[in-house]
N, CA, C and O atoms as CSV, one atom per row, in Angstrom:
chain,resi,resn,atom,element,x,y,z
A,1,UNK,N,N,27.323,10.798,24.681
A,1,UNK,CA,C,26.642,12.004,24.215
A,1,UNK,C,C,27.308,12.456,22.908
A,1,UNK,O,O,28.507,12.693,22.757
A,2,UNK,N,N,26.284,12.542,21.942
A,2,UNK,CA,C,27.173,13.269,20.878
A,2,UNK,C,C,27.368,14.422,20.883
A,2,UNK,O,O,26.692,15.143,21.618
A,3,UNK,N,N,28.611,15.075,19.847
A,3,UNK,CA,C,29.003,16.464,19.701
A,3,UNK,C,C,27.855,17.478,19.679
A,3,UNK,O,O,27.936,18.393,20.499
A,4,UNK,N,N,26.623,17.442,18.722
A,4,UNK,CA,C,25.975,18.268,18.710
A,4,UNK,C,C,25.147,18.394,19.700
A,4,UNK,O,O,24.507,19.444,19.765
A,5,UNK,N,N,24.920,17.185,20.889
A,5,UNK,CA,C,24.493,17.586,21.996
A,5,UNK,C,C,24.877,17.937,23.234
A,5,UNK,O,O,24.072,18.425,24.027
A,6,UNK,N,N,26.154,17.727,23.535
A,6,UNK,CA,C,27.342,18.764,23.829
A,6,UNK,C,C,27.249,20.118,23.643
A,6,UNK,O,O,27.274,20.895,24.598
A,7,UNK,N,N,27.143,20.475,22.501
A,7,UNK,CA,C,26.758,21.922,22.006
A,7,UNK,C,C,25.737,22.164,22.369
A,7,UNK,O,O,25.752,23.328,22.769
A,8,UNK,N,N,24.585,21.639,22.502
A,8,UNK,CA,C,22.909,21.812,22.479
A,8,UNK,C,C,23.076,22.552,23.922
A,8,UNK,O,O,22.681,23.713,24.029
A,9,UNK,N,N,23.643,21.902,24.993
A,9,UNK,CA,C,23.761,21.585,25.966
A,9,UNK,C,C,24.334,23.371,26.881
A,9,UNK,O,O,23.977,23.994,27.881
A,10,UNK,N,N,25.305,23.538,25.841
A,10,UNK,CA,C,26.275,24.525,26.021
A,10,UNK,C,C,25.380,25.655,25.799
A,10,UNK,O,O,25.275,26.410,26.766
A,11,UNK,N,N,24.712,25.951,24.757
A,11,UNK,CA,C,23.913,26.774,24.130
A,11,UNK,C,C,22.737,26.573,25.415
A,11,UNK,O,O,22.455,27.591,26.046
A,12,UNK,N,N,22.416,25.958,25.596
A,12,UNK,CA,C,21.213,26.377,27.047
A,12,UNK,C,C,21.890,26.372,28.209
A,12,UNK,O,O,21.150,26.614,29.163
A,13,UNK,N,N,23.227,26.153,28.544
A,13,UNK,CA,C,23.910,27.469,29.903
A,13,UNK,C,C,23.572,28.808,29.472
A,13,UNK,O,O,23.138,29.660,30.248
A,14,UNK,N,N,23.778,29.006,28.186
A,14,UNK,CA,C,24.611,30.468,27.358
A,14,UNK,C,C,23.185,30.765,27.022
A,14,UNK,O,O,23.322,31.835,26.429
A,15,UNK,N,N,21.992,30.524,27.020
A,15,UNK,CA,C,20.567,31.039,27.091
A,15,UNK,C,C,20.526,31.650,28.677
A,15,UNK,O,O,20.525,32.881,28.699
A,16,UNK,N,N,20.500,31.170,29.641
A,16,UNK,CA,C,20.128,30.617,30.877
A,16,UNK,C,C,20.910,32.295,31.365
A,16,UNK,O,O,20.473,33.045,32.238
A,17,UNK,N,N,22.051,32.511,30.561
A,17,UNK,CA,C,22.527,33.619,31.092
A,17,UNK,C,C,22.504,34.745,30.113
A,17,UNK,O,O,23.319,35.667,30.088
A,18,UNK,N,N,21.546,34.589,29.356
A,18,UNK,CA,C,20.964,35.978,28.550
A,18,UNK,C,C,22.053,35.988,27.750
A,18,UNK,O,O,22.493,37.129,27.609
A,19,UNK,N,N,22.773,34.988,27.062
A,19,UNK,CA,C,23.860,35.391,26.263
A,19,UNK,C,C,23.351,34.659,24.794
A,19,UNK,O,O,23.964,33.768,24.206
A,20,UNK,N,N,22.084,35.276,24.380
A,20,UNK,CA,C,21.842,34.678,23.174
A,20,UNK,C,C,22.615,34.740,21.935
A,20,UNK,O,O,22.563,33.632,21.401
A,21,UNK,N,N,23.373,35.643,21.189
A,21,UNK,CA,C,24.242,35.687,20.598
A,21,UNK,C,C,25.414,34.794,20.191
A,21,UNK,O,O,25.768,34.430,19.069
A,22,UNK,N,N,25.732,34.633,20.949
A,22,UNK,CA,C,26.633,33.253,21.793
A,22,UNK,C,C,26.038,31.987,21.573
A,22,UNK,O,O,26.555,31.028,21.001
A,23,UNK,N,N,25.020,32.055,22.024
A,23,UNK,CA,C,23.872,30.575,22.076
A,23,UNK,C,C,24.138,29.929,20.752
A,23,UNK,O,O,24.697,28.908,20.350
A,24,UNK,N,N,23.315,31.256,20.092
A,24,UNK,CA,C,22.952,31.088,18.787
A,24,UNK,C,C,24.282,30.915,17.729
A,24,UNK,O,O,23.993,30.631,16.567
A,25,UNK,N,N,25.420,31.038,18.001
A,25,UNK,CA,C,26.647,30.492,17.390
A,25,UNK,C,C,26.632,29.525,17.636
A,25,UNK,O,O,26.550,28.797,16.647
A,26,UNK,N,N,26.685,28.852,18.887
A,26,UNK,CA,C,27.215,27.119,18.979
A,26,UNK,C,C,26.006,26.398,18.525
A,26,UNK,O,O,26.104,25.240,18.118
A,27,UNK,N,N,24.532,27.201,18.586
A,27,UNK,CA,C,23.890,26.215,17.575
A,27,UNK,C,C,24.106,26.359,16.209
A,27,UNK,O,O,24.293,25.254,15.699
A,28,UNK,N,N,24.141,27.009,15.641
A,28,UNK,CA,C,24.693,27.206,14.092
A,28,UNK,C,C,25.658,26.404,13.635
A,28,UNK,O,O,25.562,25.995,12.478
A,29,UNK,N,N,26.657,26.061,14.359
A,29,UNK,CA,C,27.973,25.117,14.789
A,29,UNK,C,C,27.466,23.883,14.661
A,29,UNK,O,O,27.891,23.213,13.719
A,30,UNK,N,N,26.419,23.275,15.593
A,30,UNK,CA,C,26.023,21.963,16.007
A,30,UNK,C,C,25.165,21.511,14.754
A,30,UNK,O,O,25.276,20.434,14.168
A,31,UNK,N,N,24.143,22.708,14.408
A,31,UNK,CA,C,23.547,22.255,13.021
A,31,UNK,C,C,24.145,22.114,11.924
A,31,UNK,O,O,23.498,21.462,11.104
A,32,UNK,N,N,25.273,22.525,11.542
A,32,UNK,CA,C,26.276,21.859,10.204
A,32,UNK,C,C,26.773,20.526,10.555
A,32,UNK,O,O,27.108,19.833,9.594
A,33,UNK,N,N,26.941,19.811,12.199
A,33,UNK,CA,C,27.338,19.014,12.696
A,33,UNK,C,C,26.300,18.109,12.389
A,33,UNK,O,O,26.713,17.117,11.789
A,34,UNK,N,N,24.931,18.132,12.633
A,34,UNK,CA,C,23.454,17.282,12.911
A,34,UNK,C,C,22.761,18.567,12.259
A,34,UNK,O,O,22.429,19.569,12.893
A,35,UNK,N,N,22.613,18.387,11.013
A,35,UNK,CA,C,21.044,19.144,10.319
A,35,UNK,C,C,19.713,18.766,10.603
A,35,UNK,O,O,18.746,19.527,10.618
A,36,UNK,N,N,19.713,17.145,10.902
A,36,UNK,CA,C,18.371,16.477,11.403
A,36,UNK,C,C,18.253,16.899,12.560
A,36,UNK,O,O,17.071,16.722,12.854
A,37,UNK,N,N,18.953,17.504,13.670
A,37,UNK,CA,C,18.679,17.144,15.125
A,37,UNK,C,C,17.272,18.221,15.454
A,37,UNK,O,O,17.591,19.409,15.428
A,38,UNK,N,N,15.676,17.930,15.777
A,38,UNK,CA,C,14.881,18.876,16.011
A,38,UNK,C,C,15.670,19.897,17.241
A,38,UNK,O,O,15.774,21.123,17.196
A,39,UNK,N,N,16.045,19.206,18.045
A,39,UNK,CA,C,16.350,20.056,19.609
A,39,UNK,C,C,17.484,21.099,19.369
A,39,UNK,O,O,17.925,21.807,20.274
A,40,UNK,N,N,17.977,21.145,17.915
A,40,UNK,CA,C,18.531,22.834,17.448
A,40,UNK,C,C,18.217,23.039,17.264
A,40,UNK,O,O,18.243,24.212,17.637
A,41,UNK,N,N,17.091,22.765,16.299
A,41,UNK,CA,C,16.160,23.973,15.910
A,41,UNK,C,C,15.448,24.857,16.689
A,41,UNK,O,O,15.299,26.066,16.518
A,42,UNK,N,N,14.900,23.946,17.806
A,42,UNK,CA,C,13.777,24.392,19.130
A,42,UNK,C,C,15.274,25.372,19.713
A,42,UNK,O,O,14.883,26.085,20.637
A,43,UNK,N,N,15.895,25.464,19.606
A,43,UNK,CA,C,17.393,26.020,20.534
A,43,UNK,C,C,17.252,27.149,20.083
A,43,UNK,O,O,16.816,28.114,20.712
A,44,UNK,N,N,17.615,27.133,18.926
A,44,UNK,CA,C,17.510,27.979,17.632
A,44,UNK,C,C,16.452,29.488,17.847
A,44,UNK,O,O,16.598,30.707,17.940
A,45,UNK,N,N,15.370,28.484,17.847
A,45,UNK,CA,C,13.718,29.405,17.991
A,45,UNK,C,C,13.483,29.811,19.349
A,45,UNK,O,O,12.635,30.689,19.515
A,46,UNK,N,N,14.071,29.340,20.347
A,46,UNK,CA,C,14.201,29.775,21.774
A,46,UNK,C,C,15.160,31.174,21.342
A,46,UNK,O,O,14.575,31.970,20.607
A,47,UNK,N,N,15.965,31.373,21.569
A,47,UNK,CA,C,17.326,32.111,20.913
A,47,UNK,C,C,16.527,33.143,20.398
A,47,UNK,O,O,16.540,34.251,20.935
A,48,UNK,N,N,15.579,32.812,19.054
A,48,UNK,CA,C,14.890,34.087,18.412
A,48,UNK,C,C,13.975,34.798,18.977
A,48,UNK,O,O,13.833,35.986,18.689
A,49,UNK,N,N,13.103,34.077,20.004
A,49,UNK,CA,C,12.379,34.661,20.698
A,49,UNK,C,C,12.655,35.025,21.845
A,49,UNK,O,O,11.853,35.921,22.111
A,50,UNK,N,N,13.406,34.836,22.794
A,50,UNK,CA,C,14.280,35.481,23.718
A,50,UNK,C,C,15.051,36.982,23.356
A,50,UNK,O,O,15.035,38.001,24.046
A,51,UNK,N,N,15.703,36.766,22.085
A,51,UNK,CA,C,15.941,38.369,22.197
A,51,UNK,C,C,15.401,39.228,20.552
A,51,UNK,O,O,15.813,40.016,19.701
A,52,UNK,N,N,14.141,38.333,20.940
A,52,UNK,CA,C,13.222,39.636,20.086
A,52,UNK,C,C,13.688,39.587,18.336
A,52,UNK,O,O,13.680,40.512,17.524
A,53,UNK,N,N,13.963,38.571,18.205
A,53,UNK,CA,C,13.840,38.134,16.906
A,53,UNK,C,C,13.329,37.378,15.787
A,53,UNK,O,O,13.801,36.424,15.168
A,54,UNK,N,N,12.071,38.139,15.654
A,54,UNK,CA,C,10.883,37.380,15.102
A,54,UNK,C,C,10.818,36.986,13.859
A,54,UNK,O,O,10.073,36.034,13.627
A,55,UNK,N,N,11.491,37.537,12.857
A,55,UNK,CA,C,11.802,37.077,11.351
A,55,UNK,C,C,12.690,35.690,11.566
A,55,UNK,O,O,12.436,34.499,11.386
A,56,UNK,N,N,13.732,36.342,11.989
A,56,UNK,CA,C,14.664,35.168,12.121
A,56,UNK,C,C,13.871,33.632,13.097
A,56,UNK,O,O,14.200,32.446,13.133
A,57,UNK,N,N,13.433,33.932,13.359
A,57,UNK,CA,C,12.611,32.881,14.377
A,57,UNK,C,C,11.640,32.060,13.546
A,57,UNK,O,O,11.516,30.842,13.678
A,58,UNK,N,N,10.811,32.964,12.494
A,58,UNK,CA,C,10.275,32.094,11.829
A,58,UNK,C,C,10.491,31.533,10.652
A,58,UNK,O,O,9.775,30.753,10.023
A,59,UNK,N,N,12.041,32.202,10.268
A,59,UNK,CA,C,13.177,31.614,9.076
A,59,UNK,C,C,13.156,29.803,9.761
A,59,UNK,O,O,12.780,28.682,9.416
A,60,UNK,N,N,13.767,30.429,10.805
A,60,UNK,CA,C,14.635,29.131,11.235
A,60,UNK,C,C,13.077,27.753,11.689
A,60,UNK,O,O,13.179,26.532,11.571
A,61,UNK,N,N,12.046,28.388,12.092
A,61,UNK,CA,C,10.995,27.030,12.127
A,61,UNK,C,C,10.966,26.634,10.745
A,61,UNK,O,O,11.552,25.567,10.567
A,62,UNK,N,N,10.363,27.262,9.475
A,62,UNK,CA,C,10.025,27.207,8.221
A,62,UNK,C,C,11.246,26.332,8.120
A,62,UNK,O,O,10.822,25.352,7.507
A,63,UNK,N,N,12.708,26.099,8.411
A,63,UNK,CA,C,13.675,25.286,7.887
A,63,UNK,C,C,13.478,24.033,8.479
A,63,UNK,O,O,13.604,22.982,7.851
A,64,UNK,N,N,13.048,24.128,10.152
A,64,UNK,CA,C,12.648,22.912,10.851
A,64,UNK,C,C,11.638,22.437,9.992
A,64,UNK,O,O,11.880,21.389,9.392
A,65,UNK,N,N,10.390,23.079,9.783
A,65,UNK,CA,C,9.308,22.469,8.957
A,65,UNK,C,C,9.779,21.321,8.021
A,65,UNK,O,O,9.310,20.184,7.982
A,66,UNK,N,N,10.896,21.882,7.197
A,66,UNK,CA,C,10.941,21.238,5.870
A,66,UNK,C,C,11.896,19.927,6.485
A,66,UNK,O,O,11.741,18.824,5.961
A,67,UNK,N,N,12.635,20.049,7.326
A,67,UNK,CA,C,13.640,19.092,7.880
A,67,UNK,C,C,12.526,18.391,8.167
A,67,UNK,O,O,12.297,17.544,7.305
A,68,UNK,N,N,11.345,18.435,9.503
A,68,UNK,CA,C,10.622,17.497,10.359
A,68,UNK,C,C,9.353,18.016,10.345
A,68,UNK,O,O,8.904,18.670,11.286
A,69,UNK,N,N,8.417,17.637,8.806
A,69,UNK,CA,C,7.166,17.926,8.596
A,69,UNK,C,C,6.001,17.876,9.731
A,69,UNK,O,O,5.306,18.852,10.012
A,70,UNK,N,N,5.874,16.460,10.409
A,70,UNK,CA,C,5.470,15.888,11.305
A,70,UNK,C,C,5.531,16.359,13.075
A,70,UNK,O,O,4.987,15.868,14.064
A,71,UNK,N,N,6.464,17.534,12.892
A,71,UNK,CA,C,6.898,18.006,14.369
A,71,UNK,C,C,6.311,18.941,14.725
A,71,UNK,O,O,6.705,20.067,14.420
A,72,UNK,N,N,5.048,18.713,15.576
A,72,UNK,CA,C,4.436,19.992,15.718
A,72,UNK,C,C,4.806,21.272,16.840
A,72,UNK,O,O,4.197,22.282,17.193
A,73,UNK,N,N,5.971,20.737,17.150
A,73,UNK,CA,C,6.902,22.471,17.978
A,73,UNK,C,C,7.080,22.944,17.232
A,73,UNK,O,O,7.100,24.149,17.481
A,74,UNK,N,N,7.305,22.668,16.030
A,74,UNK,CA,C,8.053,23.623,14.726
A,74,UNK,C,C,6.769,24.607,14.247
A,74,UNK,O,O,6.940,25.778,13.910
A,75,UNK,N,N,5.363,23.891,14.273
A,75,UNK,CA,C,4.787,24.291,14.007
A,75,UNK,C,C,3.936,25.483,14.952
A,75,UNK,O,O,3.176,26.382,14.591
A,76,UNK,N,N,4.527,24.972,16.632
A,76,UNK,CA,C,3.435,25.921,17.434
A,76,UNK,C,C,4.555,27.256,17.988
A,76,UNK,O,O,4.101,28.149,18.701
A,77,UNK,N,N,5.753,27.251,17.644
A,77,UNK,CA,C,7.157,28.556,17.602
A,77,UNK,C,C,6.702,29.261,16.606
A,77,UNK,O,O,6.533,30.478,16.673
A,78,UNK,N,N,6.381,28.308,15.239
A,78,UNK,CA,C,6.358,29.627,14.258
A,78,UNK,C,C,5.046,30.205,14.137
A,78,UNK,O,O,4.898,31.245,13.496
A,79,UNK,N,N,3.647,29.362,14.945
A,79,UNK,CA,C,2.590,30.381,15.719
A,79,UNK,C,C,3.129,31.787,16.510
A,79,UNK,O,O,2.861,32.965,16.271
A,80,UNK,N,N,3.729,31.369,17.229
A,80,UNK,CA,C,4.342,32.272,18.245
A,80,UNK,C,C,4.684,33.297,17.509
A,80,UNK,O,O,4.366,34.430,17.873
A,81,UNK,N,N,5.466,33.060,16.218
A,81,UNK,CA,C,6.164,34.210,15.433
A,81,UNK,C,C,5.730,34.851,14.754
A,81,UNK,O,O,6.249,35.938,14.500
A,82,UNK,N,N,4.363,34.350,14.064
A,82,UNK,CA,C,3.827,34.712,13.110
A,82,UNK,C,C,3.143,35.825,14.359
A,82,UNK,O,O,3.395,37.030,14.364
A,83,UNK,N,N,2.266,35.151,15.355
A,83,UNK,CA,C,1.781,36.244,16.483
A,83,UNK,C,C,2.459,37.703,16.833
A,83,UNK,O,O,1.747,38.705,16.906
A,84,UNK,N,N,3.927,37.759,17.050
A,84,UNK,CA,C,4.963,38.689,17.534
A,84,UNK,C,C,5.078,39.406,16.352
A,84,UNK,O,O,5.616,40.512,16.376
A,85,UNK,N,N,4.711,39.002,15.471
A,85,UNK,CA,C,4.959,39.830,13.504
A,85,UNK,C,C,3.483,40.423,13.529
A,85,UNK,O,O,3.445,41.448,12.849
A,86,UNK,N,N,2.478,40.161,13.995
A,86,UNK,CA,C,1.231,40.618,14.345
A,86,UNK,C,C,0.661,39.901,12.797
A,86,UNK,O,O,-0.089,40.647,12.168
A,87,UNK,N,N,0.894,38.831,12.293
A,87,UNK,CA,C,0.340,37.747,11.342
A,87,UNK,C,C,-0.188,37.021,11.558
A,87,UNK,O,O,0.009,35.986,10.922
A,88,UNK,N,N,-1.422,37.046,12.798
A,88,UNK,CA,C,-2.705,36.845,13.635
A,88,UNK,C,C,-3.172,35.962,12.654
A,88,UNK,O,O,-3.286,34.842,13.152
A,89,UNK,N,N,-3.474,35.983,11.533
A,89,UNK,CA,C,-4.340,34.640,11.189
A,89,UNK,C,C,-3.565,33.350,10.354
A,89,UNK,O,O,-3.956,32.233,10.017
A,90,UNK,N,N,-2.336,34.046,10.203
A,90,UNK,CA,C,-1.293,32.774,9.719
A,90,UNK,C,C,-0.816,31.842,11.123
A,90,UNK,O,O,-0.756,30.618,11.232
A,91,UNK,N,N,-0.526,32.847,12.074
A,91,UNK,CA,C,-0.297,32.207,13.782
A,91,UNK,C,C,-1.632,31.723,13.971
A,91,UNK,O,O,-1.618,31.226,15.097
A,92,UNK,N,N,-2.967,31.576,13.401
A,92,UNK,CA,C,-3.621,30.552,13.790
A,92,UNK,C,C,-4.030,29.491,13.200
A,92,UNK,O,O,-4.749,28.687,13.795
A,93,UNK,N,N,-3.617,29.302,11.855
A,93,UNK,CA,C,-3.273,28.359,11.030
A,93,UNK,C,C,-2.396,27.401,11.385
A,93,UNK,O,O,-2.556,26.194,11.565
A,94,UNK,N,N,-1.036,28.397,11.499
A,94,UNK,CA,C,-0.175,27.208,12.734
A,94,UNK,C,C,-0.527,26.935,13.770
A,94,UNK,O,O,0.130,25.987,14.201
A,95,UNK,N,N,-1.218,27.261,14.406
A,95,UNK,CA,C,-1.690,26.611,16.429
A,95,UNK,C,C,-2.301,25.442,15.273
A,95,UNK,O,O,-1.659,24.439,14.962
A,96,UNK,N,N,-3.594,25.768,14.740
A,96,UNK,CA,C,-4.367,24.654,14.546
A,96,UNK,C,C,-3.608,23.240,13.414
A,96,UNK,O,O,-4.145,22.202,13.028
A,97,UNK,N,N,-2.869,23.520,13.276
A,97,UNK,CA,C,-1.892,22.346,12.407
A,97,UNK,C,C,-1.091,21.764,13.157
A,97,UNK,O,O,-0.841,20.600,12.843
A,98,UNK,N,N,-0.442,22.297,14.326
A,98,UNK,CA,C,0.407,21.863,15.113
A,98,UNK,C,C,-0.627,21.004,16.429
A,98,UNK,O,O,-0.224,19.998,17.013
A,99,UNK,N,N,-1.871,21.605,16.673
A,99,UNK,CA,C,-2.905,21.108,17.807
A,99,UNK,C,C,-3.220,19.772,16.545
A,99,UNK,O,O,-2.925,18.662,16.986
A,100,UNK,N,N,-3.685,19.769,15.302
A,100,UNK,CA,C,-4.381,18.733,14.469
A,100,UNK,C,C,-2.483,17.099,14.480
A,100,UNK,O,O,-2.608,15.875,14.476
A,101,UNK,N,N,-1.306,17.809,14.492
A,101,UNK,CA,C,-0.349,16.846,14.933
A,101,UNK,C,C,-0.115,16.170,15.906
A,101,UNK,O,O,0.410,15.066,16.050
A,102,UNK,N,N,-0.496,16.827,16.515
A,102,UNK,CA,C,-0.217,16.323,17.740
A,102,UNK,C,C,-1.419,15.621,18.580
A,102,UNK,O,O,-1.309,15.046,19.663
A,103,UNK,N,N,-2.370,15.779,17.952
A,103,UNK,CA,C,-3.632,14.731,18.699
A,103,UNK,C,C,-3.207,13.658,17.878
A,103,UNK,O,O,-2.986,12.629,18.516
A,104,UNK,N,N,-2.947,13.554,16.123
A,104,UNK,CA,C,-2.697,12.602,14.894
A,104,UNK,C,C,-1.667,11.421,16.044
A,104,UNK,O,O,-1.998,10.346,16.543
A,105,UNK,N,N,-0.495,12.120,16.131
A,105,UNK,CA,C,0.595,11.778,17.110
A,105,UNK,C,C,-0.049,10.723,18.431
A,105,UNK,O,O,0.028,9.496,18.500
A,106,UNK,N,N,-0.735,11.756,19.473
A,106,UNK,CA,C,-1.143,11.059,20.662
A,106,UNK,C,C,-2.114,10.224,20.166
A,106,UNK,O,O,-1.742,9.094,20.485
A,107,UNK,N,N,-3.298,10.135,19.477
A,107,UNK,CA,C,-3.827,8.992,18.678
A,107,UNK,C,C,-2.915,7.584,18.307
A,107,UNK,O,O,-3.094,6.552,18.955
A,108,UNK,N,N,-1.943,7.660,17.221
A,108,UNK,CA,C,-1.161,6.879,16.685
A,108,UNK,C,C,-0.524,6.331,18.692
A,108,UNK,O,O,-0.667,5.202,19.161
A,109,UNK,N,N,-0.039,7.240,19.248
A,109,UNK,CA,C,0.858,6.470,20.269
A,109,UNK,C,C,0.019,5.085,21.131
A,109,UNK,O,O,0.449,4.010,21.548
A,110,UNK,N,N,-1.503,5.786,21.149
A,110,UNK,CA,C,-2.280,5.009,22.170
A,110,UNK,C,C,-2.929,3.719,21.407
A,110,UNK,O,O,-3.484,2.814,22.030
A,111,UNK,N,N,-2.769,3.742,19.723
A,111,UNK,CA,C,-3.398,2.846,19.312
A,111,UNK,C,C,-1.901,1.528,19.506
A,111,UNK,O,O,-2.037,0.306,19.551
A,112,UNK,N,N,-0.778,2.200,19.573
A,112,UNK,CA,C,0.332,1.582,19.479
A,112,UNK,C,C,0.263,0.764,20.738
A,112,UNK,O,O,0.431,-0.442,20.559
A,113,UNK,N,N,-0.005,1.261,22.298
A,113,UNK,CA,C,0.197,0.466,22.967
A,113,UNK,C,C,-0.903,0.009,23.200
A,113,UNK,O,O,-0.824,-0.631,24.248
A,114,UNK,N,N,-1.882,-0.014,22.803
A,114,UNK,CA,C,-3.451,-1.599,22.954
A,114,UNK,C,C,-2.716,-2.463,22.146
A,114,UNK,O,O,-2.795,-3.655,22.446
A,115,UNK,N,N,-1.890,-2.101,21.019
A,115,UNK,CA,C,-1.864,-3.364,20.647
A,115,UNK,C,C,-0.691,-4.437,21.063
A,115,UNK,O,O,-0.344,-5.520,20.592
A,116,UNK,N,N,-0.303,-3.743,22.015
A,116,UNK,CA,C,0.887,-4.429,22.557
A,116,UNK,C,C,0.054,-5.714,23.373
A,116,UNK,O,O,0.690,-6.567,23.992
């Protein structure tokens, strides 16, 4: 297991017991460790929306975005955020970009295994 998932790991006990603050340090920690890793970011955006932190929530997707264009959690959290900011038609811009990835995605997977 690597370090930053060690941390990942640690940070969802330290969710699990409402200690987001906390959480959200050892991911901050793990992401200077692994900047690529998506599953801090999703840590990250759990963290913001758990205790009601909706700017910061959709800081931190908008950074996932640019890290993992293609990842449509990044894209259906910062729905969520844009929703909780009451930015109702930007949160449905993201559902429908993140729903248009993720069929792109399950498409690509199923053409992958016929051709096996």
């Amino acid at each position: 297991m690597t370090a930053s998932m060690a941390l990942f790991l640690q940070a969802v006990d330290l969710m699990a017991e409402s200690k987001y603050a906390e959480a959200e340090a050892v991911l901050q920690k793990a992401l200077v460790a692994d900047p690529d890793n998506p599953d801090l970011y999703e840590g990250l955006a759990r963290v913001y929306d758990k205790s009601n932190q909706n700017q910061k929530g959709l800081e931190i997707c908008a950074v996932w975005r640019e890290k993992d264009p293609k990842n449509n959690m990044a894209l259906s959290n910062q729905s969520v955020f844009f929703q909780k900011l009451g930015r109702i038609d930007e949160a449905e811009v993201a559902k429908a970009e993140a729903t248009t990835l993720f069929m792109k995605k399950t498409m690509e997977e199923q053409r992958a295994k016929r051709a096996l």
